[in-house]
N, C-alpha and C positions, 0 to 999 in steps of 0.2 A: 815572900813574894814581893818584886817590886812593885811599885804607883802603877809603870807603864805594864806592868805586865798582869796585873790586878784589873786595870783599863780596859786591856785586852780581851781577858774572864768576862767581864761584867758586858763589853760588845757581843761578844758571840754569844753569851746567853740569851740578852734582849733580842739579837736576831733570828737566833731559837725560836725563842718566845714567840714570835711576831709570824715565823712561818706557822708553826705548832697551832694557832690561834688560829691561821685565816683559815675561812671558808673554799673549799674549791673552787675554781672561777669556773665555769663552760658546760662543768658537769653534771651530767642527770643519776638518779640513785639507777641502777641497774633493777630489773622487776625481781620480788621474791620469787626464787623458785617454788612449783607447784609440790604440795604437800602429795606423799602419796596414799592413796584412799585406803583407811582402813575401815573393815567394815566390822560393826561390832555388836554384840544380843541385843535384842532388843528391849530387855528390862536392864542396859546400862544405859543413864539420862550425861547427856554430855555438859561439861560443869560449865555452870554461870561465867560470862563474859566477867575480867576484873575491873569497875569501873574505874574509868581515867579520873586520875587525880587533878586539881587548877595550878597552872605557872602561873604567878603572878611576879610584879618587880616587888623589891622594895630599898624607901632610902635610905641611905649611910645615918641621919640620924636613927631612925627605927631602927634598924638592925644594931649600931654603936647598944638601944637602949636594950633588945634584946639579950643580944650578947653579955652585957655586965651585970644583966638580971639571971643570966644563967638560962635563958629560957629560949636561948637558938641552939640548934643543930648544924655545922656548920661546915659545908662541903666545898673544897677546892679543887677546881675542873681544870687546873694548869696541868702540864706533864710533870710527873715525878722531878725531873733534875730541878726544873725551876721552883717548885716548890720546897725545897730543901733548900733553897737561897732565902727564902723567910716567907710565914704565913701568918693569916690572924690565928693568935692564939687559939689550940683547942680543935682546930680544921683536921680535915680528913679527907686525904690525898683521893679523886675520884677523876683521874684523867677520863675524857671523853670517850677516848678508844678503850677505855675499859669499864666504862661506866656500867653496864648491863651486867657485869659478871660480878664488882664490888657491889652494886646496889643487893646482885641472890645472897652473897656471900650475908651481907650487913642487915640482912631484913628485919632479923631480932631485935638489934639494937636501932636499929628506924622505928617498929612499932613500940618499944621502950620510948625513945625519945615522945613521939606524940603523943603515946597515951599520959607522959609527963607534963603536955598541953607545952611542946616544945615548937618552934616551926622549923621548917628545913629552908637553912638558907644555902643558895648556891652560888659561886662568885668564879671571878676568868682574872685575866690580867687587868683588863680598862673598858672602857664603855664597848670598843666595836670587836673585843672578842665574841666569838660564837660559842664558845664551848660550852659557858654557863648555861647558855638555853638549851643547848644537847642534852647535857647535864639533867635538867628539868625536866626534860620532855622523857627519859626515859623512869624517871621516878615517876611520872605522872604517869605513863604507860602501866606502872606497877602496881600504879592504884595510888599514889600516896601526891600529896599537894606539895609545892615548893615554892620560895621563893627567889629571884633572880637578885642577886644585889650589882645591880646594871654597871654600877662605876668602876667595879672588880678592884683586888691591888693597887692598882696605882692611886684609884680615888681614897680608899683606906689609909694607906700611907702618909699620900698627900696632908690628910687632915690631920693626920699626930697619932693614929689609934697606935693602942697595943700592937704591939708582932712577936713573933716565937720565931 
């Protein structure tokens, strides 16, 4: 492949990237439709609420120290194609619009990783991607704590780390 045509790839991915990342502008979520009532004996007890797990950030040093300590878990909220263009080492493809179905799918190895006293880091492309906190909030939903590595890709990069 040529320079200009390599150029090209590398344009339409970042503007990939860049739609793929942003937030909706104008729009409100639509309400969950209402469940329909099932009614059920009365010696079955309906199970315990899962509690929410905490987002929290964390910096590119921390996580750098995680990481090479072996002691992050480390989830990438970019879309598949971009992610296959390079990640930190070790990551695990969790695009946002899939996020709910890879998190049921991964659960085993999510409880593996913590009960390994692992944290769950989650990262996007650059600081004003949203997806990372998508990301989070639906692990926290699951019951399980995360953290945001706010700077995403490009801040990783930037600094020298590893990439795969």
């Amino acid at each position: 492949m040529t320079s200009s045509g390599r150029n090209v790839m590398l344009a339409a991915a970042a503007a990939c990237a860049l739609v793929a990342c942003a937030a909706p502008v104008g729009k409100t979520p639509l309400p969950a439709p209402a469940a329909p009532e099932v009614k059920s004996p009365q010696s079955v007890k309906p199970a315990a609420p899962v509690p929410a797990g905490v987002v929290s950030t964390i910096s590119l040093e921390r996580f750098f120290e995680l990481h090479q300590s072996g002691k992050a878990w480390v989830l990438d909220a970019r879309p598949a194609f971009i992610f296959n263009f390079g990640h930190v080492p070790g990551a695990i493809n969790v695009p946002k619009n899939r996020a709910g179905a890879v998190i049921s799918q991964r659960q085993s190895e999510i409880k593996s990783a913590l009960a390994a006293g692992k944290t769950l880091v989650v990262y996007c492309s650059s600081a004003t991607c949203p997806d990372a906190q998508a990301v989070a909030m639906h692990l926290a939903s699951s019951g399980y704590s995360a953290s945001v590595f706010t700077g995403g890709w490009d801040a990783w990069k930037e600094a020298g780390m590893p990439v795969e």
